[in-house]
C-alpha positions in Angstrom: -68.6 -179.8 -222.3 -64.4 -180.7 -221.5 -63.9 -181.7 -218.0 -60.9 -180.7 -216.8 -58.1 -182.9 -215.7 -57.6 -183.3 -211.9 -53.9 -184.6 -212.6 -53.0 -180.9 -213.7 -54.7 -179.2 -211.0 -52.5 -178.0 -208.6 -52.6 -179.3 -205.0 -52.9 -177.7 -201.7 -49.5 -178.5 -201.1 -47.9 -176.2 -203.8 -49.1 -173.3 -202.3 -47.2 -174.1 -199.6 -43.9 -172.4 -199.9 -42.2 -169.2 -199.6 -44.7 -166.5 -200.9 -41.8 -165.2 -202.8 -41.3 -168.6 -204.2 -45.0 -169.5 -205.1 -45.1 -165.4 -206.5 -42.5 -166.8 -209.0 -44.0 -170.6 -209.4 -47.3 -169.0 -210.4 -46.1 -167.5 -213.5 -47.2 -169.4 -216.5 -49.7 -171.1 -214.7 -53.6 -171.1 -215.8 -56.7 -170.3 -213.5 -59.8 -171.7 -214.5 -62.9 -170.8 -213.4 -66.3 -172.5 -214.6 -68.9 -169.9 -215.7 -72.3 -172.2 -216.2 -71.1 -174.6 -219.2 -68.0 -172.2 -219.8 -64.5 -172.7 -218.2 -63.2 -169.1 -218.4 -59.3 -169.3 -218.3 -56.2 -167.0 -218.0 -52.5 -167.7 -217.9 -50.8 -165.8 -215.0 -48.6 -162.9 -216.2 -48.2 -160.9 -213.0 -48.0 -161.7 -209.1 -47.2 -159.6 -205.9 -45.8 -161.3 -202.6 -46.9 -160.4 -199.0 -45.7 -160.9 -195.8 -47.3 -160.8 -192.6 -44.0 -158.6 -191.2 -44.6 -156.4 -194.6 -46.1 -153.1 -193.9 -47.8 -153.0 -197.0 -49.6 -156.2 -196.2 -53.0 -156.8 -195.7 -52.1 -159.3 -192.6 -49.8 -156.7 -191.1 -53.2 -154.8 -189.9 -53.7 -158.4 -187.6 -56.4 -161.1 -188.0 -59.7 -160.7 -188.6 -62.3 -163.1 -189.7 -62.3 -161.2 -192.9 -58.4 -161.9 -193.4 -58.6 -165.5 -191.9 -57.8 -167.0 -195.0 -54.4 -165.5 -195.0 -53.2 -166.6 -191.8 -54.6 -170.4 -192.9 -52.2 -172.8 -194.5 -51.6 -172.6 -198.1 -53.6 -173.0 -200.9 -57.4 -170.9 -199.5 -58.7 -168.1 -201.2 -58.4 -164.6 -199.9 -60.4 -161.7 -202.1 -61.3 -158.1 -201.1 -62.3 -155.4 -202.6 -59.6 -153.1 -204.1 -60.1 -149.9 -206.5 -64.0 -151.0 -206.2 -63.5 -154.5 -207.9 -62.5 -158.0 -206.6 -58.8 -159.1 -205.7 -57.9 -162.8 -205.9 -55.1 -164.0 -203.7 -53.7 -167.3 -202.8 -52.5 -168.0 -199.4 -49.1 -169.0 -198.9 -46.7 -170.8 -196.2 -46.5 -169.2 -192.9 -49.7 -167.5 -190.9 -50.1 -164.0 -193.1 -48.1 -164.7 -196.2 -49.7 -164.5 -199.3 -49.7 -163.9 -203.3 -51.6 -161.5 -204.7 -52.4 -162.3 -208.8 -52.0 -159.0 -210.1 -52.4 -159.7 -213.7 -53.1 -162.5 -216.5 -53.4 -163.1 -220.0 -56.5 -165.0 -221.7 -55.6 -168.7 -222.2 -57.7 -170.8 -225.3 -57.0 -174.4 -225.8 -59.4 -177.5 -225.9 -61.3 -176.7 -222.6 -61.3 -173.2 -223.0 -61.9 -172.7 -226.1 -63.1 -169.1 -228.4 -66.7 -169.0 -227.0 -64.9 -168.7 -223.3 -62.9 -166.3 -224.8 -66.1 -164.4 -225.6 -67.5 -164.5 -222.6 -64.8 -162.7 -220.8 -65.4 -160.5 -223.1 -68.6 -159.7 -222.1 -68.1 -159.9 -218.5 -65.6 -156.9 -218.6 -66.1 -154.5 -221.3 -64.3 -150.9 -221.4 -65.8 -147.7 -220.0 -67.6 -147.1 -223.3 -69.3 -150.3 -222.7 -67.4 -152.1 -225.8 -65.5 -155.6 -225.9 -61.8 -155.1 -224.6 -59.2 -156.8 -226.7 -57.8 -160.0 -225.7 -54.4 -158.1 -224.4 -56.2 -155.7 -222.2 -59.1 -157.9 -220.4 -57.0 -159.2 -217.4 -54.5 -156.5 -217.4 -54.9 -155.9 -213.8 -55.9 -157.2 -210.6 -59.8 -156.1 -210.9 -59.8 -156.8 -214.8 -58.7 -160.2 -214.2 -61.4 -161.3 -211.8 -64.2 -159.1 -213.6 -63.2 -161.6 -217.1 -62.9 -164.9 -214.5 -66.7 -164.0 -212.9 -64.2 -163.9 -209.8 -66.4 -162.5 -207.0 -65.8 -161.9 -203.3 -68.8 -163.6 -201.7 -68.3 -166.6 -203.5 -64.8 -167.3 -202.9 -63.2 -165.3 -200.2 -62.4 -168.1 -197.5 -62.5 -170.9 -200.0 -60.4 -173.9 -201.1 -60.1 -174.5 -204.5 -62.8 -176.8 -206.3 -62.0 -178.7 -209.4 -65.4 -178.4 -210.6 -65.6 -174.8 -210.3 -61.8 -173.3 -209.6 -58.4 -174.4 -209.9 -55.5 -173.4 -211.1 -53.1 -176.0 -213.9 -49.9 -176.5 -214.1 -50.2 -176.8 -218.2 -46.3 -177.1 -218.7 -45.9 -173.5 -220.1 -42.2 -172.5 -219.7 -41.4 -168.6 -217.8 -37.3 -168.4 -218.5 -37.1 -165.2 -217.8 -38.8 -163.2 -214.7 -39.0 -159.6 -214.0 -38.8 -158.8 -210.3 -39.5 -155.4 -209.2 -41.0 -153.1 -206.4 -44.7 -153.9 -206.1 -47.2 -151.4 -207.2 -49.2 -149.0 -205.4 -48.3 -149.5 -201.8 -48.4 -146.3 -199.7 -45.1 -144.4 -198.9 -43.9 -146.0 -195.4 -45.5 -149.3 -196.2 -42.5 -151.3 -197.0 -42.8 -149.9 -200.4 -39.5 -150.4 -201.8 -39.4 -154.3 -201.8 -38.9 -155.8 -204.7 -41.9 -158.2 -204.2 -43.3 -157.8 -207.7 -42.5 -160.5 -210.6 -43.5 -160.0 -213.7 -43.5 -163.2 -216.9 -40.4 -160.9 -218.8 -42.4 -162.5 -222.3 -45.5 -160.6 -220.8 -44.3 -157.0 -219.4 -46.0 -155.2 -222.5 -49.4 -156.5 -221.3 -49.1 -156.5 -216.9 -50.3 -153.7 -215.1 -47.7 -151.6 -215.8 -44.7 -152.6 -217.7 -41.6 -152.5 -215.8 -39.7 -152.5 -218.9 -40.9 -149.2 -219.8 -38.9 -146.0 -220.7 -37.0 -144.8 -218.0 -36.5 -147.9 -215.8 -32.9 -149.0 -215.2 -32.1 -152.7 -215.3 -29.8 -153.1 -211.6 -31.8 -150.1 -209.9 -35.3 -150.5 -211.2 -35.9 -153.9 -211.8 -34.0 -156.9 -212.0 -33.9 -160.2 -214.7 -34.3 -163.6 -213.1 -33.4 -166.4 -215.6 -35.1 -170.1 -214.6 -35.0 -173.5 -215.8 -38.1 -174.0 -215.6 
């Protein structure tokens, strides 16, 4: 089986930043996670920023030992339960901050290759109990990790491990960046902030397009164009 390359695994150190900053960083970058000889990849299409002074944050509810990992430096795992399936999150800089990968798109290439391709497939199949198409299968926070094998026992609290999960920097360009309001946060919980960023190539296939009928560029959502 490919071994992956530990240059192009992202350090501790770039998830500590701004979680605003890493929300946007993160687009266009790959997680991988290793599913027995499989590494099961997807290409980050959608993130969500949190604050510990956020109301609709997690953090904001105070420490825990079940929200440690978000009030430890960047770069540990934080995973719950949401909409009864997993949530992956990445702490960020600053006690409470954090990024919450709210969507991805399947990524094939030389390590991840068709037969990983197939096997998230199998690991999330529609309500009928047949394969989802390649568009749909991480189209959402619990989709994603459901296609990963992304659980909560196994990695809430954790680093990353490069012979089990990491996220690449595979030098996929995002020029253009949707940033809106996040989704489903309660009325009162900070809900207007525009904490949601979305890869603009992507919007057809995130959670729920922001570029959909009846949203205004200016008052709905806003186009950030990088150089990166």
């Amino acid at each position: 089986m490919p071994t992956p390359s530990p240059a192009r695994a992202l350090p501790d150190r770039f998830f500590d930043r701004d979680a605003q900053t890493l929300a946007r960083a993160l687009l266009g970058k790959v997680i991988r996670h290793r599913h027995g000889d499989l590494w099961l990849a997807a290409r980050v299409i959608e993130t969500e920023a949190y604050y510990l002074t956020d109301k609709g944050s997690h953090a904001s509810l105070g420490y825990t030992e079940k929200r440690k990992a978000l009030f430890l430096d960047g770069g540990h795992i934080y995973m719950y339960y949401a909409r009864g399936g997993d949530s992956l999150n990445f702490s960020a800089h600053g006690p409470g901050n954090a990024v919450l990968i709210k969507s991805a798109y399947p990524y094939v290439d030389a390590l991840s290759g068709a037969n990983s391709l197939a096997q998230m497939q199998l690991n999330n199949p529609d309500a009928r109990g047949q394969l989802r198409p390649p568009e749909r299968l991480c189209a959402g926070q619990t989709l994603l990790c459901r296609a990963l094998g992304l659980k909560v026992p196994q990695w809430d609290g954790q680093r990353f491990d490069p012979e089990r999960l990491y996220v690449e920097d595979c030098g996929i360009a995002v020029p253009r960046v949707i940033q809106a309001p996040r989704l489903g946060i309660p009325h009162g919980r900070d809900e207007h902030l525009p904490y949601r960023f979305v890869d603009a190539e992507y919007a057809r296939h995130c959670t729920r397009n922001p570029l959909r009928r009846g949203q205004v560029e200016g008052q709905d959502f806003f186009i950030l164009e990088q150089g990166n």
